[in-house]
C-alpha positions as CSV (number, residue, x, y, z in Angstrom):
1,X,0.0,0.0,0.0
2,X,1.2,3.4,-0.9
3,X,1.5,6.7,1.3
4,X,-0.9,8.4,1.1
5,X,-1.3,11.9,-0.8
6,X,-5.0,13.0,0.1
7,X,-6.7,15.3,-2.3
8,X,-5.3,19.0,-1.5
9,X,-8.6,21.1,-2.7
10,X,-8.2,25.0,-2.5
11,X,-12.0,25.9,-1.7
12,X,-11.1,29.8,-2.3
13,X,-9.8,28.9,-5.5
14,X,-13.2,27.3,-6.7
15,X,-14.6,30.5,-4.7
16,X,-12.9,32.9,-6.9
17,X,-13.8,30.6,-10.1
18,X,-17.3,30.6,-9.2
19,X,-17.5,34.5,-9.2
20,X,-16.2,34.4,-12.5
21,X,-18.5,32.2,-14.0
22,X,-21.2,34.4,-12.1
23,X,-19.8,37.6,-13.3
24,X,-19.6,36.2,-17.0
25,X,-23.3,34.8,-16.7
26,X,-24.5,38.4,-15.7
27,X,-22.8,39.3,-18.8
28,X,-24.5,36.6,-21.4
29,X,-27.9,37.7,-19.5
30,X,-27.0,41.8,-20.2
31,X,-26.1,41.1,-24.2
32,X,-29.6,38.7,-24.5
33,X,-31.4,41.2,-22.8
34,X,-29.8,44.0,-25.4
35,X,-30.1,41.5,-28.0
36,X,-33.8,42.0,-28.1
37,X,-33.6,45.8,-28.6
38,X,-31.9,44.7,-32.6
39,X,-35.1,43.6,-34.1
40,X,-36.1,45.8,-36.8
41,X,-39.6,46.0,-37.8
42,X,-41.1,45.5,-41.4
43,X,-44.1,47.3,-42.0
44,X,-44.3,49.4,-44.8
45,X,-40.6,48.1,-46.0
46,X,-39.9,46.7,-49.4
47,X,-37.3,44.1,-48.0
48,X,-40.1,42.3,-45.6
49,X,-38.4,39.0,-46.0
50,X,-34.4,40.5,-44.9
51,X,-35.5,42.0,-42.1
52,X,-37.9,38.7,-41.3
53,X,-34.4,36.8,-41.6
54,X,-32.6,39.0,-40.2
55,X,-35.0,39.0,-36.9
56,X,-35.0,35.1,-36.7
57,X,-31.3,35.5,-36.7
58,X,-31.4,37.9,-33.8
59,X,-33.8,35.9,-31.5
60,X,-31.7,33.0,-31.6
61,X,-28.7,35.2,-30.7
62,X,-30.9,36.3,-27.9
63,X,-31.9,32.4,-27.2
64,X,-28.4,31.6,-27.6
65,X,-27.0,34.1,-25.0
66,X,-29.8,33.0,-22.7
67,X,-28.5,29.4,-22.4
68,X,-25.3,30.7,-22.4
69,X,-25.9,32.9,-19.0
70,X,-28.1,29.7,-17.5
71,X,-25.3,27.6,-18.3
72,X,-22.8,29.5,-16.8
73,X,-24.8,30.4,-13.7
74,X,-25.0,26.4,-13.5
75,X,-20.9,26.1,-13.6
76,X,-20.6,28.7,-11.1
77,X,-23.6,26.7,-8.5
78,X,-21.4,23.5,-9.0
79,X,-18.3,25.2,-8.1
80,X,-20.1,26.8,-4.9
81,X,-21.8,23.2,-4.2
82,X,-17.8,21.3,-4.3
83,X,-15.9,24.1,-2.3
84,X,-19.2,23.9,0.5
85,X,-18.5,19.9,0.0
86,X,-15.0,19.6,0.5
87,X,-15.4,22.0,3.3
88,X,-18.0,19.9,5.2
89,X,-16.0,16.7,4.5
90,X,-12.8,18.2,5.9
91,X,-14.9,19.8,9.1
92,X,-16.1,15.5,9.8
93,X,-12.5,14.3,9.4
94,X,-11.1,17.0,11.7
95,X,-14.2,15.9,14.2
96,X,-13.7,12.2,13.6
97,X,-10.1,12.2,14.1
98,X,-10.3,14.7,17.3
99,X,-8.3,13.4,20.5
100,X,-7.3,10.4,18.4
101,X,-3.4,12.1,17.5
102,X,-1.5,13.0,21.0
């Protein structure tokens, strides 16, 4: 049996990773919601089926950045759930193990 090398997990680093994720997922949800604002509209315009395109285009940009900002907001969730984790498993081993070293 080997020595052991235990996992060495630096909560504050998945912290600060998590705030990233959350900071970038605020972004994705400020450019859908801007997104929205691009449609043009097409009464009374000779080019009814460009500017038809051309909004089908822009709501799936706005989808897209959506799912983009869920999806991120996810990452950063996991990231909080493994540091809290790790933090609780390291708090029962401390517990567990209390008194048993001199």
């Amino acid at each position: 049996m080997s020595g052991g090398s235990g996992t060495n997990v630096n909560r504050a680093g998945l912290l600060a990773q998590a705030k990233v994720w959350d900071g970038q997922s605020q972004t994705m949800g400020t450019i859908s919601g801007e997104v929205a604002g691009c449609k043009m509209t097409t009464s009374g315009w000779p080019w009814n089926d460009a500017i038809t395109a051309y909004n089908q285009v822009v709501a799936q940009i706005g989808g897209w950045s959506s799912e983009g900002a869920q999806q991120m907001l996810a990452i950063c969730g996991a990231l909080c759930t493994a540091a809290a984790r790790y933090g609780a498993t390291e708090e029962q081993i401390v517990s567990a193990s209390d008194g048993v070293f001199h």
